[in-house]
N, C-alpha and C positions, 0 to 999 in steps of 0.2 A: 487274181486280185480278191481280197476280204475284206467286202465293205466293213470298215467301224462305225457305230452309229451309238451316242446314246442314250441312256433308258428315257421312257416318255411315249407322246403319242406320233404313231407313223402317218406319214402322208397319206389317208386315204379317207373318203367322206362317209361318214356313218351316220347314222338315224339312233336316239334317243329309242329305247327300251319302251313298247306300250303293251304288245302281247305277247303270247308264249304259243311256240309250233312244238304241240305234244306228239312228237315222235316217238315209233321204239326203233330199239337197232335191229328187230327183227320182226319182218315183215314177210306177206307170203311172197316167195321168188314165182319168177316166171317159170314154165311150163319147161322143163329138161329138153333142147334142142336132141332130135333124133341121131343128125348129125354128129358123127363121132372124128377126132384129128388128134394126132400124137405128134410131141413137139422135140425138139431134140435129146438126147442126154442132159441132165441137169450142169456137169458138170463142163458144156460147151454150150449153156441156151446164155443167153443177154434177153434185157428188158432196158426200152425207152419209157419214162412216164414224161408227160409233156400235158401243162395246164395250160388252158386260156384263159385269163381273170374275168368275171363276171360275163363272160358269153351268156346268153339267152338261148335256154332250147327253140324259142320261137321263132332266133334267125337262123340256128342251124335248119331247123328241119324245113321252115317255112320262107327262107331270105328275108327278103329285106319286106320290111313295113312301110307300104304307101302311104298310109298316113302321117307318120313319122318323117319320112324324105319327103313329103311334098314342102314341109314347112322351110325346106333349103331352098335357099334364092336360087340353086344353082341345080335346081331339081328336073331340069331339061334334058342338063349334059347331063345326070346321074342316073334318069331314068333307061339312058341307053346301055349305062353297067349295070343296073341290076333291078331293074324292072321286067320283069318278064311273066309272061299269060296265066300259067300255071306254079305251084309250090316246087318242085321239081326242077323248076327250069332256073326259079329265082336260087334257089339252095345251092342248084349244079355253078351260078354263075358267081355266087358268094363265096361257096368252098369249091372249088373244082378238084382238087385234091380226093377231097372227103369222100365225097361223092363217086365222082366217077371210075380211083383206083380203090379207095380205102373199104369203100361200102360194097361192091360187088365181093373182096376175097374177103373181109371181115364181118364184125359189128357192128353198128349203130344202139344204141336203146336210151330211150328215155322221151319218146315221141307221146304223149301227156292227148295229144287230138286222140291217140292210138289207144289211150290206156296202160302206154307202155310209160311207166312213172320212175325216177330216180329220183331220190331226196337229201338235203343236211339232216343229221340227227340233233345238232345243235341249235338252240335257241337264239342266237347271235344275227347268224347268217350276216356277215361280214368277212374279210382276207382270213385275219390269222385263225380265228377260230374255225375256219373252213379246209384251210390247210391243214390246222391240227388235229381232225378228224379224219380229213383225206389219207394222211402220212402214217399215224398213228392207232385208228381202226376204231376211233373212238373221241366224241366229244369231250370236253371238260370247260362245261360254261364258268364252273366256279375260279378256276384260275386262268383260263384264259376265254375272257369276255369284252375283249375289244382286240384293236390294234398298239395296245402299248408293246414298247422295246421293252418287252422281258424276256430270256431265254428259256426258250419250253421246259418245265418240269418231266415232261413226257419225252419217251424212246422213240423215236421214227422208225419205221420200216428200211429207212437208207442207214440211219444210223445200225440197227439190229441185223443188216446186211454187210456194212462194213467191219464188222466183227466176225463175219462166218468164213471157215477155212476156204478157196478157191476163191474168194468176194471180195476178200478183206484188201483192203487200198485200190479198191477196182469201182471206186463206188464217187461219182462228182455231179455235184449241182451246179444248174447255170441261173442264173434269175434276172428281170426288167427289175423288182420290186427288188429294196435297199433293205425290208427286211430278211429275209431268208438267212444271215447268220443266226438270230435270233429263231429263226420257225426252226431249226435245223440242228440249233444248242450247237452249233461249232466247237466252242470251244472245249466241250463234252464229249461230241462224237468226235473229234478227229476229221471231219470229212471235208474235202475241201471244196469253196462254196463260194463262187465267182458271182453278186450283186452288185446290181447299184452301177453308179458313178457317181465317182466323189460325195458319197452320202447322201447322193438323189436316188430316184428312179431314173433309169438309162431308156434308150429308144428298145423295140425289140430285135428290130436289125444288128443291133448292136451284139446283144445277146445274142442272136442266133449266131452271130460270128465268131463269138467267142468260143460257144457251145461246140462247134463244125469244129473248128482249130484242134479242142483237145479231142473231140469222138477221132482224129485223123492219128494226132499225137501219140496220145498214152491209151488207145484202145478200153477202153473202161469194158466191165461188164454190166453196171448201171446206170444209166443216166439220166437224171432231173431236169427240163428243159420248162420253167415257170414264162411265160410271156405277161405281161403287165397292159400293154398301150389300149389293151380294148376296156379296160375299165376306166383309165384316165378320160380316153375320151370321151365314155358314158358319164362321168360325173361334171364333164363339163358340160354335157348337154349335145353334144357334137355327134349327132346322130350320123351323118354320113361319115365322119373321119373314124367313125366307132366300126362302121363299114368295111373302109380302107383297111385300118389296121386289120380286122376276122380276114381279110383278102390277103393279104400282106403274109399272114401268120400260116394262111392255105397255103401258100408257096415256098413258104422254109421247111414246112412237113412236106410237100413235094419232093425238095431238095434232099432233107435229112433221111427220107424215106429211099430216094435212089441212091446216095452216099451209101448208106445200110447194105443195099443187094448188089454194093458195087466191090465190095471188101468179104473176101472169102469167110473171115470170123465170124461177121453178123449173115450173110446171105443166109436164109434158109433157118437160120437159129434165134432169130430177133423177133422180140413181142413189142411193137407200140404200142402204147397204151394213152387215150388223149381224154380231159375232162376238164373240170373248171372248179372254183372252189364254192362257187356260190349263183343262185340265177339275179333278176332284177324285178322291179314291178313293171305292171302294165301300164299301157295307155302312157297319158300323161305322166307319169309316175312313173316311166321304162329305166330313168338313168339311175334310178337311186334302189337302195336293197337297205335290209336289216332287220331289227327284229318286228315292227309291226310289222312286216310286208310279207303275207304268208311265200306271193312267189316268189320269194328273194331266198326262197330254199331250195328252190328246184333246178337240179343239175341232169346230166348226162354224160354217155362215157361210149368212145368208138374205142377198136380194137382192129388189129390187126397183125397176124404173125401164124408161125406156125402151128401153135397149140390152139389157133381159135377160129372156131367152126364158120366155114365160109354162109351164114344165113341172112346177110346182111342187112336191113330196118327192122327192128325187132318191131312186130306187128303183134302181138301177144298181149295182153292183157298183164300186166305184173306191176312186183314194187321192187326196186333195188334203194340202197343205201348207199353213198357216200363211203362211210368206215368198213366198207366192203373191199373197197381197192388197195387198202393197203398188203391186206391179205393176199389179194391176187396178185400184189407183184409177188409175194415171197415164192408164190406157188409157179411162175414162168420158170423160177430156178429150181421149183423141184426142192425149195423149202417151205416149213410153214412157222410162219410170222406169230412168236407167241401173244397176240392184243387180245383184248376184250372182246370176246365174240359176236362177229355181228353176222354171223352168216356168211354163206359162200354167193359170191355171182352166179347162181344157176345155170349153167348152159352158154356162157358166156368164153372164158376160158379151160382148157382141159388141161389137168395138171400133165405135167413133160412126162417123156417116158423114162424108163427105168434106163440107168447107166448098162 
């Protein structure tokens, strides 16, 4: 299904322009893991990329905010899902996924307590402009600085994939958010690009079922899995159901993650790759992001697959970039993605081995 939407502004709440997050795209990386792992042949490796909209590095690494859920009338019963003594225990009972499969054989980085920092290069720090640095390896505040329905000037990394010889038609997006024809220029790349309902945002259950049906179907060798519902419910204010859903969205990467090692193609040849397009502010100010809001730039990225060094919470001092991932998907497959350089993930993923 191809959501049509159009042109205009997208359902998403944004903050009015006051100051500017002077980034560059090149920052110093962390410290080269010792740890060395070689991934399949390029021409048998697959890559998942998989966003959560506006997650907070501060519930991944940290769960949930007591502060924040006491204010639920209903803060009793929620204290017994996800109230727990230590950071560790609240994070393990938020993501269980993450945590207890994803983190010991992969990734984690962007843990900010740690030093370990990952940023937007983008001045916006809103959806599309956050995607279309994610996707494409590289900001462009000038033409894309909000959420209007225009379709991307800019190549994606899925698009620049769906052209490459062994790639080419092996490449589908799934998405909650009703923009993604537009972040995606559909009707540019060719790529086909399952959002929305009926010109809304859909639930992400939804999408995850959608998503499951074709990874089962048509075997893709890339696949874009966008989830939407944890930002709706931050902009409503719905601190616990913002909970739910990061819980909800732990258990479809469970699922999509043993689906993976249950299918001889992906077992053993598949990189996940998981992030967000943008972070949120603090305190009071947790549900809302954009350009004043310096944290409203601060993202994070797990990994998990065969090309990535099992060293799992990056505890290192470093800066990662956003416009860095796009690059690294191309590199799961043993290509490289021609974008505007923004450096390599240090020690992060190792490029596949030789055919």
């Amino acid at each position: 299904m191809l959501t049509r939407l159009t042109s205009g502004r997208l359902r998403k709440n944004t903050w009015q322009p006051l100051l500017a997050l002077l980034l560059g795209l090149l920052g110093g990386g962390v410290r080269a893991q010792t740890t060395t792992a070689t991934g399949p042949p390029p021409d048998s490796a697959n890559v998942v990329l998989v966003t959560i909209d506006g997650l907070r590095w501060q519930e991944l690494f940290d769960g949930a905010d007591a502060r924040l859920l006491h204010r639920d009338p209903r803060y009793r019963t929620l204290r017994s899902r996800y109230m727990w003594p230590t950071a560790a225990d609240r994070r393990a009972a938020l993501l269980p996924f993450l945590w207890d499969s994803l983190a010991p054989r992969g990734q984690v980085l962007g843990n900010r307590a740690l030093g370990n920092c990952q940023d937007v290069a983008n001045h916006r720090r809103v959806s599309y402009p956050g995607y279309n640095e994610l996707l494409t390896g590289a900001p462009d505040d000038q033409r894309i600085s909000g959420n209007r329905g225009i379709y991307n000037p800019n190549q994606t990394v899925l698009e620049y994939l769906n052209r490459q010889p062994g790639v080419a038609g092996r490449v589908a997006a799934f998405a909650s958010w009703e923009a993604f024809p537009f972040i995606l220029n559909q009707p540019r790349s060719g790529l086909p690009v399952d959002a929305g309902l009926d010109g809304r945002e859909r639930p992400d259950s939804l999408t995850y079922q959608a998503a499951r049906r074709y990874l089962l179907r048509a075997r893709p060798r890339v696949l874009f899995i966008a989830f939407g519902n944890t930002d709706t419910q931050a902009h409503a204010g719905r601190y616990a159901e913002y909970l739910d859903a990061t819980r909800a969205i732990d258990s479809y990467l469970a699922d999509l993650w043993a689906t993976l090692q249950a299918l001889p193609q992906y077992r053993g040849r598949t990189t996940l790759l998981i992030t967000t397009d943008h972070g949120r502010g603090r305190g009071r100010l947790w549900s809302q992001h954009g350009r004043e809001l310096l944290a409203s730039g601060q993202t994070w990225l797990a990994a998990i697959g065969p090309g990535v060094p099992a060293t799992g919470e990056a505890r290192t001092p470093g800066q990662h970039y956003q416009g860095q991932v796009a690059g690294q998907v191309a590199r799961c497959l043993g290509l490289d993605y021609p974008a505007p350089p923004a450096g390599a993930l240090t020690g992060v993923v190792t490029a596949t081995a030789a055919p």
